[in-house]
C-alpha positions as CSV (number, residue, x, y, z in Angstrom):
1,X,31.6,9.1,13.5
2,X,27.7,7.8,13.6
3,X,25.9,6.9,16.9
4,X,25.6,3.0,15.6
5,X,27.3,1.4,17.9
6,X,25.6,3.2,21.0
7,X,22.1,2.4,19.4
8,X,23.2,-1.4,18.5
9,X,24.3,-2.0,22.3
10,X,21.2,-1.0,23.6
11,X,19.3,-2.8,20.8
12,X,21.2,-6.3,21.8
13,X,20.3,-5.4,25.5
14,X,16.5,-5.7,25.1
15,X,13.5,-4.8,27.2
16,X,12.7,-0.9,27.7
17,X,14.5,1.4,25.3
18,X,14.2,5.2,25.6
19,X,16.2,7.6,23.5
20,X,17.9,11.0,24.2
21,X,14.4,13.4,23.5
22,X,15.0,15.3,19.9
23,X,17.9,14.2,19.1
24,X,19.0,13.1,15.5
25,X,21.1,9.6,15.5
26,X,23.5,9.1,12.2
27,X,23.9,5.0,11.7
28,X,25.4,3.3,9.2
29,X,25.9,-0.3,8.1
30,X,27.5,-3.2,6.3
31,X,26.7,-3.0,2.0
32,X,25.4,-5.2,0.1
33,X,22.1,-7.5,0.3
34,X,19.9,-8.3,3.4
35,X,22.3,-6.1,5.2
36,X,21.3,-3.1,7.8
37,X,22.4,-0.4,10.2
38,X,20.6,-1.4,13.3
39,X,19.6,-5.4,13.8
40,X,16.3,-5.3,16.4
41,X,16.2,-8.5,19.3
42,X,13.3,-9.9,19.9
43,X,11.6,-8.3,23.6
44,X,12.4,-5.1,22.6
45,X,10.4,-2.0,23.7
46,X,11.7,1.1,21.9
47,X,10.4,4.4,22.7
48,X,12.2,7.3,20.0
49,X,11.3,9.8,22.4
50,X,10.2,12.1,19.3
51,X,14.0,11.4,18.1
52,X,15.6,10.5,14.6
53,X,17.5,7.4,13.3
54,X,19.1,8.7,10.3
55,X,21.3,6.4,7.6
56,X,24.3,8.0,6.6
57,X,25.3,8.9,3.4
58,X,25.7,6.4,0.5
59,X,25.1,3.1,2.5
60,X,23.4,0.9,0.6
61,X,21.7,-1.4,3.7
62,X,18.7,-0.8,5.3
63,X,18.1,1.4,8.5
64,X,16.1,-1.1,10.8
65,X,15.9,-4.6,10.6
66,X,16.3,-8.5,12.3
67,X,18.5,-11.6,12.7
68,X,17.4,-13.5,9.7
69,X,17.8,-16.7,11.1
70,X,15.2,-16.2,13.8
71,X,12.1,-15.0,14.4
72,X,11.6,-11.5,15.7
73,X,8.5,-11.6,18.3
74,X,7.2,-9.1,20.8
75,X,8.6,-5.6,19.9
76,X,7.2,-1.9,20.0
77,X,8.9,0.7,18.0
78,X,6.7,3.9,18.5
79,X,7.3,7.8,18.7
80,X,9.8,9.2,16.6
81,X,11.2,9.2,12.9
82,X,13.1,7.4,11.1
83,X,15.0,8.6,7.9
84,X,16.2,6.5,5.7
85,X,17.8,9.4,3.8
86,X,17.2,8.0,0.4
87,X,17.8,10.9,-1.8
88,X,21.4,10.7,-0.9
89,X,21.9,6.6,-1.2
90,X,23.4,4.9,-4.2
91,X,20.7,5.0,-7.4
92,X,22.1,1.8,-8.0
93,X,19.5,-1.0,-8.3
94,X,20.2,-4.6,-6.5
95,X,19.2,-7.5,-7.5
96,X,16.7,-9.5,-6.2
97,X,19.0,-11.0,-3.5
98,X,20.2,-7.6,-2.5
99,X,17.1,-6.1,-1.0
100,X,17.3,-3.9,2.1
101,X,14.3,-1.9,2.7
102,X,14.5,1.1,5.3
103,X,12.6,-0.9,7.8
104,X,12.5,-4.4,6.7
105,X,11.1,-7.6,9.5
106,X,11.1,-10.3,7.0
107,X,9.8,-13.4,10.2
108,X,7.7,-11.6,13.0
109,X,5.0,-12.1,15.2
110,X,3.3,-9.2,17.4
111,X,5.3,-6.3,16.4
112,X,4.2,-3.0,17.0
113,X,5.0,0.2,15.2
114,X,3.0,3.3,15.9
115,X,3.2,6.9,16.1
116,X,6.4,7.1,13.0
117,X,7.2,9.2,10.7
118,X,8.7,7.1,7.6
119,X,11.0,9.8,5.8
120,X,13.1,9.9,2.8
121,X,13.2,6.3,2.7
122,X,14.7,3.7,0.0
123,X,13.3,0.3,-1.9
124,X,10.1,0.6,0.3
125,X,9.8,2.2,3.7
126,X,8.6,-0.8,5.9
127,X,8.3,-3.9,4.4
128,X,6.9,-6.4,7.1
129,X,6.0,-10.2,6.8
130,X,4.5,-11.7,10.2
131,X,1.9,-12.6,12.2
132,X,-0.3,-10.6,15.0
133,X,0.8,-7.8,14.0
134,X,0.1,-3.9,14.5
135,X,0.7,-0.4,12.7
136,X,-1.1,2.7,14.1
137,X,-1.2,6.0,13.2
138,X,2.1,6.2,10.5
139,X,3.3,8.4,8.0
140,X,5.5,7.5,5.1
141,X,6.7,11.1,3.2
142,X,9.3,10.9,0.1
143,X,9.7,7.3,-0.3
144,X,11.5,5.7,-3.3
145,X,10.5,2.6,-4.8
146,X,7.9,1.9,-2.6
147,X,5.8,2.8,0.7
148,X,4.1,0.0,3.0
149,X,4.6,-3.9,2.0
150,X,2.3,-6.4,4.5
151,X,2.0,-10.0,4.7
152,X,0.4,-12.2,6.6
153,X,-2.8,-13.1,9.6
154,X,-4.4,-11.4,12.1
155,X,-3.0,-7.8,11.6
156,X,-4.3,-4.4,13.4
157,X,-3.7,-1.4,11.0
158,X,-4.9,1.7,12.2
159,X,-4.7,4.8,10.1
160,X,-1.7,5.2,7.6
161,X,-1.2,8.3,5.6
162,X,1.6,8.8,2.7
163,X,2.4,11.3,0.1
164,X,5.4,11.4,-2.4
165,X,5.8,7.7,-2.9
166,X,8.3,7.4,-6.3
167,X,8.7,4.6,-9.2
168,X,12.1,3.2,-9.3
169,X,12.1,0.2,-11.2
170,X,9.6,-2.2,-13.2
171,X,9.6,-5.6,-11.0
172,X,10.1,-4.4,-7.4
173,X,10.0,-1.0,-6.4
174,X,6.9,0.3,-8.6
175,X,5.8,2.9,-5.9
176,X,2.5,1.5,-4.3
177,X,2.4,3.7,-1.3
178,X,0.4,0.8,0.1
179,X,0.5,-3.2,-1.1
180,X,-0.5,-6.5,1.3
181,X,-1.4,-9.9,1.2
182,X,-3.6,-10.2,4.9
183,X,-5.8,-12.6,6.1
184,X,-8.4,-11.9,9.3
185,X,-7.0,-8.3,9.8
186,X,-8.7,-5.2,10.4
187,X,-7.5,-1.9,8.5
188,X,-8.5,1.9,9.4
189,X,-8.5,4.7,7.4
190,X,-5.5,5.1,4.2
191,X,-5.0,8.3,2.5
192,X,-2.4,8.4,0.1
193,X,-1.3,11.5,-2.4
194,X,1.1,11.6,-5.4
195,X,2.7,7.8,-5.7
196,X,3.4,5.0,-8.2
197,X,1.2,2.3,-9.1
198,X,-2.0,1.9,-6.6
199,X,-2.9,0.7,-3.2
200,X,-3.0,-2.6,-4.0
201,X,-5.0,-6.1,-2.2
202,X,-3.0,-8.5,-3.7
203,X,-2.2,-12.3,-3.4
204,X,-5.1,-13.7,-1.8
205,X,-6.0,-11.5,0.4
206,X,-8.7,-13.1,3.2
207,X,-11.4,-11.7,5.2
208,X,-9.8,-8.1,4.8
209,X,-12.1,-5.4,6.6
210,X,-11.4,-1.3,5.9
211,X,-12.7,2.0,7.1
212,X,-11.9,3.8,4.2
213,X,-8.8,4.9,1.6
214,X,-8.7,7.7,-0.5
215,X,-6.2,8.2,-3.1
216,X,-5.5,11.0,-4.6
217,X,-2.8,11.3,-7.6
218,X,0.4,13.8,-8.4
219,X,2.6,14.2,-10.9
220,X,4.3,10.4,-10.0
221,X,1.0,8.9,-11.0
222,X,1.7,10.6,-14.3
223,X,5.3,9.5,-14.9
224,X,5.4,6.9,-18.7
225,X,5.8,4.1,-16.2
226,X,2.8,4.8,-13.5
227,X,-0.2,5.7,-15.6
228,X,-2.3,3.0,-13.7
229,X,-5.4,2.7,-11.4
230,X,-5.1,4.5,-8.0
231,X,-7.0,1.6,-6.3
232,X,-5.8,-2.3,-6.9
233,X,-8.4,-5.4,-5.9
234,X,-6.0,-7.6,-7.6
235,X,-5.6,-11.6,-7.2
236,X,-3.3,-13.6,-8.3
237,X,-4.6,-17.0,-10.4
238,X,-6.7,-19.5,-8.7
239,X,-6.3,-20.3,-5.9
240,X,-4.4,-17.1,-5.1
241,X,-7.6,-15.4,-5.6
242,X,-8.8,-12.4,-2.7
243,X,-11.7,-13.7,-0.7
244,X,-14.0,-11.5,1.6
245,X,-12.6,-8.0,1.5
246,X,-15.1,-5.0,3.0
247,X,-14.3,-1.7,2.4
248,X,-16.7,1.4,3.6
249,X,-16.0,3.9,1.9
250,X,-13.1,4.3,-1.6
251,X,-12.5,8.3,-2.8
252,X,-10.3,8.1,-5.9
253,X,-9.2,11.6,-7.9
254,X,-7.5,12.4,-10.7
255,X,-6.1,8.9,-11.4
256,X,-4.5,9.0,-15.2
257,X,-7.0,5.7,-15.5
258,X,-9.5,3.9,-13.8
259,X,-9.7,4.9,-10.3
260,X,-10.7,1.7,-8.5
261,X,-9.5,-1.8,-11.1
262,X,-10.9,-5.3,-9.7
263,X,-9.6,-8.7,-10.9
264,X,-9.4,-12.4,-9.8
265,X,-11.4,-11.1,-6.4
266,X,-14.9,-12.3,-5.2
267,X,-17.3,-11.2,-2.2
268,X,-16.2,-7.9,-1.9
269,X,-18.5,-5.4,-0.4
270,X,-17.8,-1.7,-1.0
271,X,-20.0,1.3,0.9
272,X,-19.2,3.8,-1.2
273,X,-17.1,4.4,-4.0
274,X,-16.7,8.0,-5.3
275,X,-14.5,9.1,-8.0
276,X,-13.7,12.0,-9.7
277,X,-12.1,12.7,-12.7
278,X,-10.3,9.7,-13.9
279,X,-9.5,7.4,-16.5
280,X,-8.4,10.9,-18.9
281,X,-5.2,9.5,-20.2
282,X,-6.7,7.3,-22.6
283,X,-10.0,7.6,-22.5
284,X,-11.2,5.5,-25.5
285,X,-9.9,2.2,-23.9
286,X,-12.3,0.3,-21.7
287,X,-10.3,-0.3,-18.7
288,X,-8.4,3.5,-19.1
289,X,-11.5,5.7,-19.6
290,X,-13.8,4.0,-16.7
291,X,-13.9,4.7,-13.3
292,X,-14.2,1.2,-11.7
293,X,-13.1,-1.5,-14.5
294,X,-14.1,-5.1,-13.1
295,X,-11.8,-7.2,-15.5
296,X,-12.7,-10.4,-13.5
297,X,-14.0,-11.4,-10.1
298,X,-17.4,-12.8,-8.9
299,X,-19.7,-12.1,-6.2
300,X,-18.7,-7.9,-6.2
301,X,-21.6,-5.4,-4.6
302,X,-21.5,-1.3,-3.8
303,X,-24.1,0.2,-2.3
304,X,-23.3,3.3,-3.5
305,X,-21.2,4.4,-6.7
306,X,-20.6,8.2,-7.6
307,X,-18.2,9.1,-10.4
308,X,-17.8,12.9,-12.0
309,X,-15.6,13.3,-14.6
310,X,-14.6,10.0,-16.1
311,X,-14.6,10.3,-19.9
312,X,-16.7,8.0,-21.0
313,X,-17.6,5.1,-19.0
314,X,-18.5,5.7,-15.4
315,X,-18.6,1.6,-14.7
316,X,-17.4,-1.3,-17.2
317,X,-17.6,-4.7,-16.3
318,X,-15.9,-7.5,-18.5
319,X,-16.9,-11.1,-19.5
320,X,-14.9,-12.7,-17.1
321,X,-16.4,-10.9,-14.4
322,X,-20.3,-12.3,-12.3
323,X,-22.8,-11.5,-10.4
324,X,-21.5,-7.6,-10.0
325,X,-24.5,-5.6,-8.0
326,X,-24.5,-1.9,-7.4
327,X,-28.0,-0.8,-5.2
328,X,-27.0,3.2,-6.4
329,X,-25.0,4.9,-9.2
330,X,-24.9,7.9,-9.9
331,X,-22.7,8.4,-13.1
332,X,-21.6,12.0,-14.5
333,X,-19.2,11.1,-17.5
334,X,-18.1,13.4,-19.8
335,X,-19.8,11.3,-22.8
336,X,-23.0,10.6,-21.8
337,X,-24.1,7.9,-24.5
338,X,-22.7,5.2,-22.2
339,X,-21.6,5.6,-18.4
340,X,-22.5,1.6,-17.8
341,X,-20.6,-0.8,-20.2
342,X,-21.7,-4.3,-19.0
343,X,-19.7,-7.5,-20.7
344,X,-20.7,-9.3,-17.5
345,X,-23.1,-12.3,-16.5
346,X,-25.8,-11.4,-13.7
347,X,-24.8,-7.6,-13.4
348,X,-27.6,-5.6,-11.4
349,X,-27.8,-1.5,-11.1
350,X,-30.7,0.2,-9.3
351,X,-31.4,-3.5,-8.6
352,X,-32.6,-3.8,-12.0
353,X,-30.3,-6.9,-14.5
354,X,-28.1,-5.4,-17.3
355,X,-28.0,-7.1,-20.0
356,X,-24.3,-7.5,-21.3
357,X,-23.4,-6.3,-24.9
């Protein structure tokens, strides 16, 4: 027996939602593509009450999601866990048209989640596309495939922490513990330990503002499939290209390769970028053995950069990348002949121009 039907009744009831305090509800669903446990209406105010939604066993569906002929609007999910109990679901992969993420709100607008613990979870833990939208204070822990998937305007992300994030397969479930495509939203402090591929600005991201993210690699960045850059600034082709993202202040550690890796971007402003020991795996390619590799972008300035430990090249910037500024680097590398390797056009350090070569 599982507590789905009690939770689905209330769920199709609406307005003010508060669960039994503590207590640990077992759902389960329907198999098979786009299907899930619990199906959230629109006007819904769910307080967990510090409880637990928990999938059952071997379900292959998602834990939380919406009517996928209409749009979900005006719900607040906040104060609890929710477990998507991955590490005892099928390890079977589905195809493209069988995803079910453990919380997955494919049409929304103003949906709040805050104060969740996202555990255990399967083919990412919250994968949300929507408008006007909020996430505050979150954690993702043991998440296969993937962690946090965003898309779309005007979104308030507070702070987001996530450790344990796993690769699962090469086209969809790579383990970013943190990948959107925003426009006009606001993003507070990311800290991420021990995942897949990187936090990742993809896909035309637009006037993007952040506090801060550190990322700090484990053992899955080191898996033959993950050996990548903690940190992703990554467009698409023209005109897909990220536009206007600020970032304070990037900490990246121990990445197997370049810590922060910027391409198809322009006017991005970065505080501070600090990074320690990266880009060891294989340290006698360019974009491996920096710290920051700028493959192509234009219009890219740090005020500060400070790298320890990168092999050779502390800062490399391409041919296809402009007008790339840093006011302050410091550069410890391991090999000192070289710490800047500029391929760029118009590339000022210490305010001084660098000539490529």
């Amino acid at each position: 027996m599982t507590d789905t039907a009690e939770l689905q009744s209330l769920l199709d009831t609406g307005g003010n939602i508060t669960l039994d305090k503590h207590r640990v509800y077992v759902v389960s669903g329907p198999r098979g593509g786009f299907s899930k446990a619990l199906t959230v209406r629109s006007n819904t105010n769910l307080n967990l009450n510090l409880a637990t939604i928990k999938l059952a066993d071997d379900q292959q569906c998602g834990l939380l999601g919406q009517d996928q002929s209409r749009k979900l609007a005006n719900v607040a999910i906040y104060k609890g866990t929710l477990d998507g109990n991955g590490a005892k679901q099928s390890d079977v992969f589905p195809s493209v048209n069988d995803w079910y993420p453990t919380v997955w709100f494919s049409r929304s607008d103003n949906v709040s989640l805050r104060q969740l613990s996202l555990e255990d979870t399967y083919f990412y833990s919250l994968y949300n596309t929507g408008d006007n939208c909020s996430l505050q204070d979150i954690s993702v822990v043991d998440a296969i495939g993937g962690g946090i998937w965003l898309n779309g305007d005007n979104w308030t992300i507070g702070d987001i922490a996530g450790k344990n994030v796993s690769y699962w397969e090469e086209n969809y479930t790579t383990g970013n513990p943190f990948i959107v495509n925003l426009k006009n939203s606001a993003i507070g402090h990311l800290h991420f330990e021990n995942f897949g591929f990187g936090v990742k600005f993809q896909g035309g991201c637009r006037n993007v503002a952040v506090k801060s993210i550190e990322a700090v690699a484990g053992p899955n960045n080191y898996r033959k499939e993950t050996k990548w850059w903690l940190v992703k600034i990554q467009g698409e082709n023209l005109p897909r290209w990220n536009d206007g993202i600020k970032i304070d202040k990037i900490i990246c550690r121990g990445g197997p390769r370049s810590g922060l890796y910027i391409w198809n971007s322009r006017n991005v402003h970065i505080g501070k970028y600090v990074g320690v020991d990266n880009g060891k795996f294989e340290p006698v390619h360019l974009e491996h053995g920096s710290d920051c590799f700028i493959l192509s972008g234009d219009n890219i300035h740090f005020d500060e950069f400070i790298s320890t430990g990168a092999p050779k090249h502390a800062f490399a910037v391409s041919q296809f990348a402009t007008n790339i500024s840093v006011d302050r680097i410091t550069p410890h590398t391991i090999d000192p002949a070289q710490p800047i390797l500029n391929s760029g056009e118009s590339t000022r350090i210490n305010g001084l121009l660098v000539a490529a070569g």
